[in-house]
N, C-alpha and C positions, 0 to 999 in steps of 0.2 A: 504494500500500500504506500503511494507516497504521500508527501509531507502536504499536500496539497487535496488531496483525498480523506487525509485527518481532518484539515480546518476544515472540510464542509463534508457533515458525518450526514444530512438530510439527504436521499434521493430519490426523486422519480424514474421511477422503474416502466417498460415499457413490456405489456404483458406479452407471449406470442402462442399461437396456437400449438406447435412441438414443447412445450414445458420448459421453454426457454426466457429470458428476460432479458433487458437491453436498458441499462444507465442512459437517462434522456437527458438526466440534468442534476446537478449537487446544489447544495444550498448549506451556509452556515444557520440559519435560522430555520424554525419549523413556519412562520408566517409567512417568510420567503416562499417557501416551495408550498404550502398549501395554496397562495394565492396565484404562482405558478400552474399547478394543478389542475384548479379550476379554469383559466384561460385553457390550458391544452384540452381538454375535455369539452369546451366549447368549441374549439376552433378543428377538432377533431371526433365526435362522439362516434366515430365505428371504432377505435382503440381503445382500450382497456389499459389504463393506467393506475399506479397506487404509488403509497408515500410510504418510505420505511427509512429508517434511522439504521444507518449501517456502519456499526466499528467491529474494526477484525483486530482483534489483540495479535502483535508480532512472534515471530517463531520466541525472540529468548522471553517478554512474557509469560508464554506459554510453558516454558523450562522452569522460569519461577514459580511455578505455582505448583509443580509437583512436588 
């Protein structure tokens, strides 16, 4: 993950029919991207989009904690 993908942990995710998803858009704020949301879902209602808050803790994290 880079250091730029930390500061903005909000994204719109783009859903697809093979059970796939596709990052549309980051956001450091949740108001950001839910008012984001809303426009893309007006300006596109046949896509299926959602809001998720995504941090991935780094490999040595991950060593810490065991």
């Amino acid at each position: 993950m880079t250091y730029l993908e930390k500061l903005n942990p909000w994204c719109i995710i783009r859903l697809q029919a093979n059970m796939q998803n596709q990052v549309v858009a980051r956001f450091r704020r949740r108001s950001d991207a839910e008012a984001h949301l809303q426009v893309l879902r007006r300006l596109i209602p046949s896509v299926s989009f959602t809001l998720i808050y995504n941090v991935m803790l780094e490999q040595q994290d991950l060593t810490a904690v065991k």
